[in-house]
N, C-alpha and C positions, 0 to 999 in steps of 0.2 A: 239544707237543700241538697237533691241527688246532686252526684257529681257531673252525670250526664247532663240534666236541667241547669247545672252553676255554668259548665261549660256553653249552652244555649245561650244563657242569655247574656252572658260577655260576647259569643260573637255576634248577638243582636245588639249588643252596647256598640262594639267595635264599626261595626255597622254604621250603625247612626250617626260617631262621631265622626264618618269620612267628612273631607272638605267639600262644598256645595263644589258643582262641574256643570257644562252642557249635559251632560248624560242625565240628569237629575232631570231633564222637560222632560227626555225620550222616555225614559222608564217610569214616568208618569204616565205618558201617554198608551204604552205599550202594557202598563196595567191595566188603565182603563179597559184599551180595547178589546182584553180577554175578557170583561166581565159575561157571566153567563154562556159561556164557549164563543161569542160573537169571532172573535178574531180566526179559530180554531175551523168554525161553520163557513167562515168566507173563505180561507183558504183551499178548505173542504169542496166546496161549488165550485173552484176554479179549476182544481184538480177531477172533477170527475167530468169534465168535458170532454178528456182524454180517457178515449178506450183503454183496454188493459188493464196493468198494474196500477196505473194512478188512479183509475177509476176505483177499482177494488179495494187499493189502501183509502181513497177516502171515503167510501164507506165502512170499511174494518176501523177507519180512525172516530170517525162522527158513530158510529154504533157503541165501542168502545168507550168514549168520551160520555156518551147519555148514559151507559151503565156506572159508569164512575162516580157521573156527580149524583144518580140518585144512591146508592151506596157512601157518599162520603156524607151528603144532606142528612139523607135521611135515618142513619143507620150511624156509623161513626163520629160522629160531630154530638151526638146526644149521648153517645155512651164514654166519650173523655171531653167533659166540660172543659177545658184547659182554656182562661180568660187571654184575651188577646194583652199586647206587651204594651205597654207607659213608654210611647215615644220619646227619646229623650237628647233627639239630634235635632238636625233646621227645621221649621215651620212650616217653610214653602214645599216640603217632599210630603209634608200628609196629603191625607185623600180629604175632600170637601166632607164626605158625611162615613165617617170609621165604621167597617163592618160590625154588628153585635153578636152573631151568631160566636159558636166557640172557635178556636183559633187552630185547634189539631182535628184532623191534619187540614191542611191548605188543598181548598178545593180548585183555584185556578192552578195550583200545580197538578195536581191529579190529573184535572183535562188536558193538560198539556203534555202530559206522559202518555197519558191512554193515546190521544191523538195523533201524536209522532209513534208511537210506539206501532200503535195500527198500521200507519203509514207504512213504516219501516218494514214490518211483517210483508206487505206483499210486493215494495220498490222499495229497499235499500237505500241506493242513492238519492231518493226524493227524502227519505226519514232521515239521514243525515245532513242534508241540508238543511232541515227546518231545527234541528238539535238546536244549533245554537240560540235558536228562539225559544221554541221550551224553556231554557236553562233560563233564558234570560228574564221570563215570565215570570218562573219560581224566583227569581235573584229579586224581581221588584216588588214581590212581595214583602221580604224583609225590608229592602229600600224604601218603603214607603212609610214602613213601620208596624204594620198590621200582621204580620208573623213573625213569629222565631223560625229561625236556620231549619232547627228540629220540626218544626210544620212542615216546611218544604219538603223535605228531604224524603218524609213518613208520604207526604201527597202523590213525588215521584214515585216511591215505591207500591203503593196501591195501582196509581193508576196502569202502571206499563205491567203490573200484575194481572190488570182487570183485562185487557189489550191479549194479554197473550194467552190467555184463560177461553176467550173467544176460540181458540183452535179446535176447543171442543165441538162447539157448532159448524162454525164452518174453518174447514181444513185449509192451509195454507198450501195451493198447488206445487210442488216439487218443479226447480227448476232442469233438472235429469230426462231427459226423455225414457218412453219403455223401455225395456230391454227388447231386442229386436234379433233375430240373425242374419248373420253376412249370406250376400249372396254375389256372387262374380258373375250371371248372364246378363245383366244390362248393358246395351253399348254405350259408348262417348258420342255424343251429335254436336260436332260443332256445330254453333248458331245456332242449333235445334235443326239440322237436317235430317229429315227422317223423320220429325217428330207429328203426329198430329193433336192437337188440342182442341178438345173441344168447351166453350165459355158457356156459362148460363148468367146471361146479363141480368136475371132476376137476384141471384144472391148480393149478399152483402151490401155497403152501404149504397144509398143513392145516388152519391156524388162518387163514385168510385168506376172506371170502365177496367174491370183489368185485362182485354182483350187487346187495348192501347197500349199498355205496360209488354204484354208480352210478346207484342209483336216488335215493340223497343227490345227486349232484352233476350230473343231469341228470333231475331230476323228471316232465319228460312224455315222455319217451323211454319205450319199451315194450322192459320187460327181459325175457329168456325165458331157459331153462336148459336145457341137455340134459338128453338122459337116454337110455339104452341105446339104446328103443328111437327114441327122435326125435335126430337130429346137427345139427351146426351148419347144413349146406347143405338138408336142410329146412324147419328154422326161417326160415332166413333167405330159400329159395326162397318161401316162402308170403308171406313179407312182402311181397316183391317184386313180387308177382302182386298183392299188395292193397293198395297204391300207396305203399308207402314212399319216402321223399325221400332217403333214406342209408341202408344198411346198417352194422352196427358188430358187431365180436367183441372178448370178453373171453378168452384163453385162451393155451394153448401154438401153438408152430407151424403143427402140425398143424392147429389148430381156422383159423388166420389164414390156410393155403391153402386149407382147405373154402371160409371166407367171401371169398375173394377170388374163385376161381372163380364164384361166386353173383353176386358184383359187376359182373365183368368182363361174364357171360353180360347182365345185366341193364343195362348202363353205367351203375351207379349207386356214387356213391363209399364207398369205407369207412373207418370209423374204428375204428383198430387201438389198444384197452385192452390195457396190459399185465400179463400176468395169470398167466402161464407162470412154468416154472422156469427159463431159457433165454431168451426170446425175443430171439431172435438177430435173427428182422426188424426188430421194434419199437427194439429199440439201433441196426441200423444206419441205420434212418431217420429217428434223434432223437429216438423215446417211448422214455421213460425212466421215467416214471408215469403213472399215470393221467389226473394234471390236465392233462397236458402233450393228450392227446387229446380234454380233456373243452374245453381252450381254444381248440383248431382247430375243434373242431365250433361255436364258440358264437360265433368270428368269421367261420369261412366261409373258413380259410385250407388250403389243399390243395396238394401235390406228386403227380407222377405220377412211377412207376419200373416196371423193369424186370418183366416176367413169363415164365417159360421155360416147355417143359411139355416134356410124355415121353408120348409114344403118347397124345396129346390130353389128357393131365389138368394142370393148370397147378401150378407151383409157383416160391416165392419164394426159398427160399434155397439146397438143395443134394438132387442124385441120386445114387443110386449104385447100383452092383453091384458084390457080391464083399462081402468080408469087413468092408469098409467101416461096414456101420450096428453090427454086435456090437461094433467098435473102440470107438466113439463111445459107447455102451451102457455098458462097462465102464468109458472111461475118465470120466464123468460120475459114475458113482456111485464111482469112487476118488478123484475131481480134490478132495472138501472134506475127506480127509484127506492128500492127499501133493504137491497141487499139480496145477495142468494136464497139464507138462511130463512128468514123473516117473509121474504116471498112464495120461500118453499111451501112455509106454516101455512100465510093465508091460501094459497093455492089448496093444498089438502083441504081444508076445511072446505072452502067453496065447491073442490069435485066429490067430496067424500058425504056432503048436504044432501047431497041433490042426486048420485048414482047409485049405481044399484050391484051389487057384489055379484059374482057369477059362478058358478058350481064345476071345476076340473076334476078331472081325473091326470094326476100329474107322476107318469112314471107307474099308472098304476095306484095311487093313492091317492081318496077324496077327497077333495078341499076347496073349501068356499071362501073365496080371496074378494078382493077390493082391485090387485094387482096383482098378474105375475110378470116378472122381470127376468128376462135374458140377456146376461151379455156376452159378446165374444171375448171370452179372456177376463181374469178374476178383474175387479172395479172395487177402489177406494176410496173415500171412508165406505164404511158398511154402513146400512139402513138407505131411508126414500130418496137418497138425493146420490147416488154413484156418481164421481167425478172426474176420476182418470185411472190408468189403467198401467201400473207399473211393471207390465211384461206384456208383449205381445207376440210371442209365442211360449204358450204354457199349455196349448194343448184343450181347453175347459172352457165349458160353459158357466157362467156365472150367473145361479138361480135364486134368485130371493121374490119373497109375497108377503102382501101385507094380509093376514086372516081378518073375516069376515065374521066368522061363528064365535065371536067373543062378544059375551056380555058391555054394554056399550061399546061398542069398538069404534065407531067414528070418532067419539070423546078421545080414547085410549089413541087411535091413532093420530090425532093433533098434536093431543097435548105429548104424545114421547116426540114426534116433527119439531115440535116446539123447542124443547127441552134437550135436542140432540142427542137423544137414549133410545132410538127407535130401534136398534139392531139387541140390545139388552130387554127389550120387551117380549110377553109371550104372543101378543099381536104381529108380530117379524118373524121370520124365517127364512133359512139361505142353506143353499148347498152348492157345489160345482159336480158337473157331470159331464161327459164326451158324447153322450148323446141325450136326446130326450126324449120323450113323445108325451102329448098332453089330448086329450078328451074332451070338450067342452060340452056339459048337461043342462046348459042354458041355451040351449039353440044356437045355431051360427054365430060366430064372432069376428071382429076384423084384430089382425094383426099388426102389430106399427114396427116399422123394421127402418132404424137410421132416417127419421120424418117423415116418412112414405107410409103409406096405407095399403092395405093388401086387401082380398075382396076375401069376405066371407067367410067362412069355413067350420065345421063340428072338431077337427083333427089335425093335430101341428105336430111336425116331425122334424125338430131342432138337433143341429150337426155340424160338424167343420168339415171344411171342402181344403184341396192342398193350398200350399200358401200361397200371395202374392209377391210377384215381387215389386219394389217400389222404390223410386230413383229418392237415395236421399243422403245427404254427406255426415257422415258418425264420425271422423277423423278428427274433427276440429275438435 
């Protein structure tokens, strides 16, 4: 016998000869409940209740986990027959009915690696809390009798393999904000004196006012609210005219480009509240809540970044024409049950069925796209799904499209969405530029700039405008 395999199965002897304990019901139990990811699935549900990180790790941990066991099932387990072990410790520790399949590697441990391993990838401290569960998972495999050590061990190894293999499709967000530069003209407002804010009580969750919040945590700040007929860029145009020291927005995107334009027009700084479902600016210039902008305002600590615009309207994070915003659309309201990645797929397939490609002249250069894509400031990972944005100020537009003039190209462009190769395909294409100008030879188009919709037009004239600046604490 190899020496590796003699070694196996003495610590699977050693194993079995323990003395029976209380722990012997638990780790019966605690097998069971992992059979078929069950234990992994329910922890999984509990955690995606919670936004964020725990949301995302359990679905990078439950996506993770279904690759694993079909790769250990179906794939490895048939290619090393290796016969399960001749228990030869107490009675009361086997399981009622012994697995038959082959015994390498151990597929409850693989999902228990893949699924912490997920976890841990996008909240740390939640993945090492469940560690010792894992571990223990794989440990009652032996304990029960139905693996060797060496099963275990090879299970963990696949699965937080399979877990962290995932980063190809979908990228683990950098917890760094962009790069940003310093800027000294913002003032200090105690309480937020001086300050005016304008809320749009439609973003973000339902049960959430954060107009109530911020008038707790910046008491002489002057809070205002939309409403149909008044928007963010009047409220805040009128402030301005009536000598506010800062303008401030609570909201989604959309509402954070109204109010920057307002800013920008007026050179007065703004403090961006996050208050959206999304806010993708707010993440990537480091507000992450509320307090985080309520303490730049209260020291006086300010960055400036990046601003682009399109046929003169400014916007912070991303433009487009073509089929582009309906993607985005779809794949947001499937991404909190099936994942970013997986949402992103079925979304393409469903806009890419059914629309209709459009013929630019882009720079001067003909091209019949499905999408073209601008963003303020380079956007990573590359291909359909840009995420975040690790400089903001680099000066660049960040241009990519999906081509149209390829033989199947709907096919070609799922199945690379799919496969997360879409940036390695000849259907993709990307470039950065400081300026742009684009032609549309399909009749008028609409522009989507930061969830907004722009009216019409043959001719788009993409550019950056000077920076903003924007209250926000980089010290810590």
């Amino acid at each position: 016998m190899p020496p590796a395999r003699n070694l196996d199965a003495r610590l699977h002897a050693f194993i079995g000869g323990l003395p029976s304990s209380p722990a012997d019901r638990w780790l019966y139990r605690l097998t069971t409940a992992a059979n078929h990811g069950r234990l992994w699935l329910a922890i999984g549900g509990l955690l995606a209740l919670r936004r964020g990180g725990l949301r995302r790790g359990a679905l990078r941990g439950a996506g993770s986990m279904a690759i694993t066991s079909a790769l250990v099932n179906a794939v490895l387990k048939t290619l090393f027959r290796r016969g399960r072990p001749v228990h030869s410790g107490h009675p009361d520790r086997l399981l009622r009915r012994s697995p038959t399949s082959s015994s390498f590697p151990s597929g409850h441990s693989a999902s228990a690696a893949a699924f912490v391993t997920g976890l841990a990838m996008e909240s740390l401290p939640a993945g090492a809390a469940l560690a010792p569960v894992g571990l223990a998972v794989g440990y009652s495999r032996v304990h029960v009798g139905v693996h060797y050590p060496g099963d275990v061990a090879a299970g963990f190894a696949v699965g937080a393999g399979v877990a962290a293999a995932t980063q190809h499709w979908w990228r683990v967000r950098p917890t760094d904000p962009a790069r940003v530069r310093p800027a000294s003209t913002a003032p200090a407002l105690p309480d937020g004196e001086g300050l005016t804010v304008a809320v749009n009580p439609r973003s973000g969750p339902d049960d959430y006012d954060p107009a109530e919040d911020i008038r707790r945590l910046l008491p002489r700040a002057q809070v205002l609210e939309t409403t149909e007929e008044t928007g963010v860029d009047e409220l805040l145009g009128t402030a301005a005219r009536d000598g506010a020291r800062a303008l401030g927005v609570a909201g989604g995107d959309g509402s954070v480009a109204a109010a920057a334009a307002v800013a920008l027009e007026h050179g007065l700084p703004l403090a961006v509240i996050p208050a959206g479902t999304l806010d993708h600016f707010a993440r990537d210039v480091g507000l992450l809540t509320p307090t985080d902008a309520v303490d730049a305002v209260l020291a006086g600590e300010a960055v400036t970044v990046d601003v682009a615009e399109v046929n003169g309207t400014p916007f912070l994070n991303t433009s487009s024409i073509g089929a582009y915003p309906e993607m985005v659309r779809r794949r947001d309201r499937l991404a909190g049950r099936l994942g970013k990645w997986l949402a992103l797929t079925v979304a393409a397939a469903q806009v890419l069925r059914t629309g209709t490609p459009v013929e630019l002249d882009v720079d001067g250069h003909r091209l019949r796209v499905w999408i073209l894509f601008v963003g303020n400031c380079l956007y990573t990972p590359r291909g359909l799904s840009p995420a975040w944005r690790p400089r903001l100020e680099d000066g660049l537009l960040d241009v990519q499209y999906l081509r149209a003039d390829l033989r199947f190209g709907r096919t070609r462009a799922v199945l690379a969405t799919l496969l997360g190769v879409s940036e390695h395909t000849r259907c993709y294409g990307k470039f950065q530029a400081r300026e742009l100008a684009v032609v549309s030879r399909s009749g008028p188009q609409r522009v989507a700039y930061d969830g907004e919709m722009g009216a019409p037009a043959t001719e788009f004239r993409f550019g950056k405008r000077p920076p903003l600046t924007v209250y926000c604490c980089r010290s810590r």
